[in-house]
N, C-alpha and C positions, 0 to 999 in steps of 0.2 A: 471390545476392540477386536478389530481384524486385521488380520495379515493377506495383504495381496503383493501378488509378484509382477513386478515393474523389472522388464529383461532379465530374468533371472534372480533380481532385489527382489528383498523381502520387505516388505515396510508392515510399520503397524500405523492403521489407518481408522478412524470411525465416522460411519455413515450413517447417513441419515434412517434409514431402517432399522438401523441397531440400537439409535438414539433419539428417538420421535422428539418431535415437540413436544407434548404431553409430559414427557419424563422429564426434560428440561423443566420445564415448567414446575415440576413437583418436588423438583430440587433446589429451585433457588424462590420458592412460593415466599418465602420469613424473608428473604433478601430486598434491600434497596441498593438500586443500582445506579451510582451517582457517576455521569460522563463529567468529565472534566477537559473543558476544550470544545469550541463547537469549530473547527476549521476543515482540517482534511478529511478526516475519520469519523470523528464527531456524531457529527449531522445523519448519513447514512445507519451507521452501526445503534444512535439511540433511536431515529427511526422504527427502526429493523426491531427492537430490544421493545418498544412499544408496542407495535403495531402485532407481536407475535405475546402481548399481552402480559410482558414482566411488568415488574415498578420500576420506572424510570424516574430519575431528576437529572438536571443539567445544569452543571456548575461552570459559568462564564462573566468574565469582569464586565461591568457597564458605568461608562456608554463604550460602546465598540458594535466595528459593522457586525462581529458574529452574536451578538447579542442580539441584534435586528433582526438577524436572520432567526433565531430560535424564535420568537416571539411569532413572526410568518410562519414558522415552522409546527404552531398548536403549541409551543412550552409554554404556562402561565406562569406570569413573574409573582412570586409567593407562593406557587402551590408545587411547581413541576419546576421552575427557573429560579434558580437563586444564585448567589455570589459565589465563589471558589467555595470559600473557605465555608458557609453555609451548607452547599452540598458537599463538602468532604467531610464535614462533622455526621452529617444525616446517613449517611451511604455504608452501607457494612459493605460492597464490592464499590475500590474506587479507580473505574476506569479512566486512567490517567494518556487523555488521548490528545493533549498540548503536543506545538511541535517538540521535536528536539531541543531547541533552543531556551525554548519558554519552560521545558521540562526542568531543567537547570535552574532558571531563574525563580520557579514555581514553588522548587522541590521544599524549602524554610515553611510555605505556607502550608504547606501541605504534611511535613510531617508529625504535627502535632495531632492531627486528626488519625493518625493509623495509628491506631488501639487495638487491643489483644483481640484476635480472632477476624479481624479484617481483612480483606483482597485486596492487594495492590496490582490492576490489572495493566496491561501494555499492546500494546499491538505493534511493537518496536522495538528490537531487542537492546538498541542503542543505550541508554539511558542506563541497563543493569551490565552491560557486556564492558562499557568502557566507563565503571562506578568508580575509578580512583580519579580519571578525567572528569566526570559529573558530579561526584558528589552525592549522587542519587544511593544511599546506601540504604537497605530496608531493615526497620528492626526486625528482632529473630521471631517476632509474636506473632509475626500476619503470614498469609499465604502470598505470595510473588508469582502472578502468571501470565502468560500469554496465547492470543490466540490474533493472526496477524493474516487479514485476507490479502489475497497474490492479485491486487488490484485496488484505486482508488475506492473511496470512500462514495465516490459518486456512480461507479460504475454498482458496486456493491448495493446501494442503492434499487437503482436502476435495474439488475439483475432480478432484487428481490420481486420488486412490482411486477415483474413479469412472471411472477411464477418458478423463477431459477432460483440458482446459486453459483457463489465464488469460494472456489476451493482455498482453506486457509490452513497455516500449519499452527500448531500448539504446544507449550511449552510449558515445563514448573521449573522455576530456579527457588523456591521453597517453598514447603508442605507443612506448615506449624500446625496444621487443623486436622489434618487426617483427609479434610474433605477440597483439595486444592484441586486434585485430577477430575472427579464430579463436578467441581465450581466451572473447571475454565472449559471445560465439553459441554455443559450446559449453555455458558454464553457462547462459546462458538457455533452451537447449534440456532443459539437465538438471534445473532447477528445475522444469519443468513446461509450462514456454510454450505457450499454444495457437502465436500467432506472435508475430514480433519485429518492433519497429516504431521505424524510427532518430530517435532525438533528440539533446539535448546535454544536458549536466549543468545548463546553465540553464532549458531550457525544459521540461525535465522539470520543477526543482524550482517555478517560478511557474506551471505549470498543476496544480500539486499542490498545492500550497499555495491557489489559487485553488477549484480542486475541491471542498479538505477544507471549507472557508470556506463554500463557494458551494453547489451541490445536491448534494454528496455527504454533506454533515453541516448545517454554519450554515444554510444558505439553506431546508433540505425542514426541519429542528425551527421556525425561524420559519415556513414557513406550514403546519403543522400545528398551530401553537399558536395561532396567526391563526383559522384554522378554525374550531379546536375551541373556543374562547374565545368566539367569537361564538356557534357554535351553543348552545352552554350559556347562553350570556347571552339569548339571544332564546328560552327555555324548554327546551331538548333535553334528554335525561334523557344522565348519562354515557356511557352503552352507547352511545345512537344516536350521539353528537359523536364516538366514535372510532370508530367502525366505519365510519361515511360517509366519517371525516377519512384514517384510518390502516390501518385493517381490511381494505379495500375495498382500498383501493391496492397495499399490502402480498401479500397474498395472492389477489387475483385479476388488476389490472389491470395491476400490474408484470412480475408472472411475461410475460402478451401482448408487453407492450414486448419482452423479455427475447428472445423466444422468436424472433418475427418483426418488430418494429419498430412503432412509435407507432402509421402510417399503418394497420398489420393490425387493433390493438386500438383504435383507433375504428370501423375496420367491422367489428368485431366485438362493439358496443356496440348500446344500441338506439336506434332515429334522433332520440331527444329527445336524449337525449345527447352525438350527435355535435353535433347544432346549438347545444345551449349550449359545448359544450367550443371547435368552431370560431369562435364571433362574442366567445369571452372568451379563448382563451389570447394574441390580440395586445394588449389589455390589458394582461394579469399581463409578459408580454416589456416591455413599453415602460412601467411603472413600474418594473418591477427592472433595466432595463438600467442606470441609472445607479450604482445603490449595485455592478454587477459592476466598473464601470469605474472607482469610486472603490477598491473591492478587488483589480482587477486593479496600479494604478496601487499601493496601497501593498505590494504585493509586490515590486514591481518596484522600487520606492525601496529597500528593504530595511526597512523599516519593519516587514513582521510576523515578518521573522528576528530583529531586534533584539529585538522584543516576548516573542518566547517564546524566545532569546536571556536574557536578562532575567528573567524571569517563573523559567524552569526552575534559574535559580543560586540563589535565595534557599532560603535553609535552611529555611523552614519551607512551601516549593513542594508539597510531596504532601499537605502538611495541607490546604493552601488549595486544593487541586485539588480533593478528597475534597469539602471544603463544597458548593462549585459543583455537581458531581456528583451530588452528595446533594439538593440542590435541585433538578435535571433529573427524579429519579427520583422522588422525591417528589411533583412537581406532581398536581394531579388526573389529567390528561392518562393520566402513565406509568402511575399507579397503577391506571385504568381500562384502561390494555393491558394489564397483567399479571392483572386479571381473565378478560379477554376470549378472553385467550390460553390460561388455564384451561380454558375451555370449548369449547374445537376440540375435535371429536368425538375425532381421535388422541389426544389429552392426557387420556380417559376410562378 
């Protein structure tokens, strides 16, 4: 493990160098590695967990479309693909990578199979952080860990093929074996880790949950629709409102952020630019700070696990999902991205 300084932080952090492949590899050799779930994470991470030469199995219900999909995906049914409860019996690590939801409804079938010396792995700290809400309580015999990449399951994917990595952080909320911190750096190395970056199963789950809320989803669709709303109302034609609001962003100035950091792609902007962007982004900070800190604060209460707690048990959840959904996508807004998006010279 290393310590690198992040603005004067210290973190402890483990990279790829310190923790090859190879050593992964020769710590979890005696290990089966049973994914449970083939939906968000799933798919990517047992990929990744194959292809980098662990034993893999994948434990998913059928018939279901994710069961199709493991089957396209190289899983054989009987050898590599079996039923839940099948691969949670088989699997000494049992990556339990269902959603949230399903995690709950799951957890009866599943805990008869975590026997003495087992991993009960996560890539969500939800399920142990709010375990009086869940029910998710693990016995004292298994190790409990986590190793949670800062990005879909598809991007991680995707990532991998190319050669990269998605930086992920990592957790023990218990160590019955001795060998829980080697367990879960090994799989985070084999999932694909750029590097590993230590948390706990709480602080991962409240800045994930504040993330998805905040500029990784809730926070960037409101002020894109903020944007785009106004430039349309004060005459703009569709095309201009998203390509200033979304376009732009998306595909030229994010990739900059991405690449080399905010400060690069401002001076690489042209200098009207940088002067509105510097005398307004303290602004947009100090109107949104407070709605982060009323968001930060109801996670922290348990108020938006209970909500989607809640929300995810009612029977007729997927319909009413679909609606809302179908409204996102619908708006002018989406509808004049998937124009827009037609028209990128590749898509010709």
């Amino acid at each position: 493990m290393a310590k690198l300084n992040f603005g004067g932080v210290e973190e402890n952090v483990v990279m790829r160098e310190e923790y090859p492949l190879s050593k992964a590899r020769e710590i979890l050799k005696d290990e089966t590695i049973a994914v449970i779930g083939y939906g968000v994470q799933g798919p990517g991470q047992a990929m990744n967990l194959r292809d980098n030469g662990f034993k893999v199995i994948v434990g998913q219900r059928s018939p279901s479309k994710s069961y199709d999909k493991a089957v396209d995906d190289g899983w054989v049914p009987g050898e590599t693909l079996f039923s839940i409860e099948e691969a949670a019996e088989k699997g000494t690590i049992i990556m339990y990578l269902l959603s949230d939801a399903a995690q709950i409804a799951a957890w009866p079938t599943i805990q008869p199979f975590l026997t003495d010396g087992k991993a009960l792995y996560f890539s969500h700290g939800f399920g142990i952080t709010y375990k009086e809400r869940t029910g998710i309580i693990p016995p004292e015999n298994i190790d409990v860990i986590l190793a949670a990449p800062k990005g879909s399951g598809t991007s991680l994917r995707r990532l991998f093929l190319a050669g990269k990595g998605l930086n992920s952080s990592y957790a023990i909320f218990q160590d019955a074996t001795g060998r829980a911190y080697d367990r879960v750096i090994a799989l985070g190395i084999g999932i694909g880790s750029g590097y590993l970056f230590e948390t706990t199963f709480k602080r991962e789950v409240y800045s994930d949950l504040t993330g998805e809320r905040g500029t990784l989803m809730g926070a960037i669709q409101g002020l894109f629709a903020a944007q785009y709303d106004l430039l349309r109302s004060r005459g703009h034609s569709p095309s201009e409102a998203f390509n200033e609001t979304v376009e732009e962003a998306t595909e030229s100035l994010y990739p900059l952020i991405a690449e080399n950091g905010m400060d690069w792609m401002y001076a690489n902007c042209s200098t009207t630019a940088q002067r509105g962007a510097l005398d307004w982004w303290k602004k947009f900070r100090d109107a949104t700070r407070p709605v982060f800190e009323e968001l930060y604060d109801s996670v922290a209460a348990g108020n938006e696990a209970q909500l989607s707690i809640d929300s995810n048990s009612q029977p007729d959840y997927r319909e009413k999902l679909e609606e809302e959904l179908a409204e996102l996508r619908e708006s002018e807004m989406w509808r004049a991205g998937r124009t827009v998006r037609s028209l990128r010279p590749q898509n010709k």
